[in-house]
C-alpha positions in Angstrom: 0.0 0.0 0.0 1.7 3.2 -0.7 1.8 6.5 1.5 -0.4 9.5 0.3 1.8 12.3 0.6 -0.6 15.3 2.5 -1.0 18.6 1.3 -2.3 21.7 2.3 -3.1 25.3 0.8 0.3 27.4 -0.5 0.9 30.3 2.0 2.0 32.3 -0.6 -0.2 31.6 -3.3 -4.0 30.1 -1.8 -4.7 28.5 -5.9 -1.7 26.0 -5.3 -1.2 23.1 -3.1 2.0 22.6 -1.3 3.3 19.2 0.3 3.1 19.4 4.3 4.8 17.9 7.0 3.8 15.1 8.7 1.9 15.3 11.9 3.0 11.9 12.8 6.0 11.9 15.9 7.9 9.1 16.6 6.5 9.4 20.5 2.7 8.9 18.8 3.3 5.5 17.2 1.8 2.5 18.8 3.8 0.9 21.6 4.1 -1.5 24.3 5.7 -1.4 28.1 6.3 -3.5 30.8 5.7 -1.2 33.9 6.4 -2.4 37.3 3.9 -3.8 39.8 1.7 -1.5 42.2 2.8 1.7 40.4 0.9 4.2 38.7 1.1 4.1 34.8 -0.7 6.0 32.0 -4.0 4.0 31.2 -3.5 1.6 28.5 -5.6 0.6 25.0 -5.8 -3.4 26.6 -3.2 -5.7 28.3 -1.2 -9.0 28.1 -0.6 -11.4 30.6 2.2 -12.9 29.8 2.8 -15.6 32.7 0.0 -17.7 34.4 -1.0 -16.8 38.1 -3.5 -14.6 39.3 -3.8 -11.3 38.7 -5.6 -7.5 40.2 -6.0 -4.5 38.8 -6.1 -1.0 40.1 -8.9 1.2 37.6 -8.7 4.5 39.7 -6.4 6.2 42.2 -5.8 9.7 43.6 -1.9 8.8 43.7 0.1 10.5 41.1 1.6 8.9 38.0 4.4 7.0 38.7 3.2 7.0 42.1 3.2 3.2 44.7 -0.4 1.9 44.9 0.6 -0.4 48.0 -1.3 1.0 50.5 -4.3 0.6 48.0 -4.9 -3.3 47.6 -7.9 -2.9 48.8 -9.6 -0.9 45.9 -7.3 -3.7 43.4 -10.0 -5.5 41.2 -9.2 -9.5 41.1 -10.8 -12.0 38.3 -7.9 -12.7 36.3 -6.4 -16.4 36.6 -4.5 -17.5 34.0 -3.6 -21.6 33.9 -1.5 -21.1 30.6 -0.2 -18.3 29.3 1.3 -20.2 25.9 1.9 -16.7 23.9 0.2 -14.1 26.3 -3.5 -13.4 27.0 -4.7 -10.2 25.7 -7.3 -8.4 28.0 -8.9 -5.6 26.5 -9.2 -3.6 29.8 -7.5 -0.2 30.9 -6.0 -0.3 34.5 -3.5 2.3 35.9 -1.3 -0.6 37.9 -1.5 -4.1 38.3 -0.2 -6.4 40.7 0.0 -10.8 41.3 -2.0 -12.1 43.7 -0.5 -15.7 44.0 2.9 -15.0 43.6 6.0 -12.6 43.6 5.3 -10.3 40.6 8.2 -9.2 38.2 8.3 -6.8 35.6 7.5 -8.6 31.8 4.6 -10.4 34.0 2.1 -8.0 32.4 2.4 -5.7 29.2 0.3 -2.4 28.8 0.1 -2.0 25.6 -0.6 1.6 23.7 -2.2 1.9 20.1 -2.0 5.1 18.5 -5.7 6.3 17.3 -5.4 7.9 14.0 
């Protein structure tokens, strides 16, 4: 498929075109993290669980982004057990930290993932 090249009006002459620059940044281009357990992260499109065990997520906080949820596992939402995660299970839900219920959690245990809407 090939790439329309955008236009806009000439500034100097309004009965021409002229070719623009793209308003696509690298920083807006779909992408995926692995964000550490019980802390505050920008709100993703959906997840992955990428190892089994059982899982809780945190959907709202008045901590500050980046911020340790710890003292909040009490407002953490349960109902995610996976028994095989054979190439990741993709949950289409949009939680601001996550932590493991049945284990030690590590970072790469869950992926937030972050599609660009065009």
């Amino acid at each position: 498929m090939s790439r329309q090249t955008p236009y806009g009006v000439n500034p100097t002459d309004s009965s021409k075109q002229t070719i623009v620059e793209s308003t696509i940044k690298g920083s807006q281009f779909s992408n995926a993290t692995c964000p550490t357990n019980e802390i505050v992260t920008k709100r993703p499109t959906y997840i992955n669980i990428n190892k089994t065990g059982e899982y809780a997520f945190l959907y709202e906080t008045t901590s500050s982004f980046g911020g340790n949820v710890a003292g909040q596992i009490g407002n953490f939402v349960t109902g995610s057990v996976v028994e095989d995660a054979a190439g990741g299970i993709k949950l289409d839900i949009s939680p601001v930290a996550w932590r493991r219920i049945d284990d030690t959690d590590a970072v790469g245990d869950v992926t937030f993932v972050y599609v660009r809407v065009r």
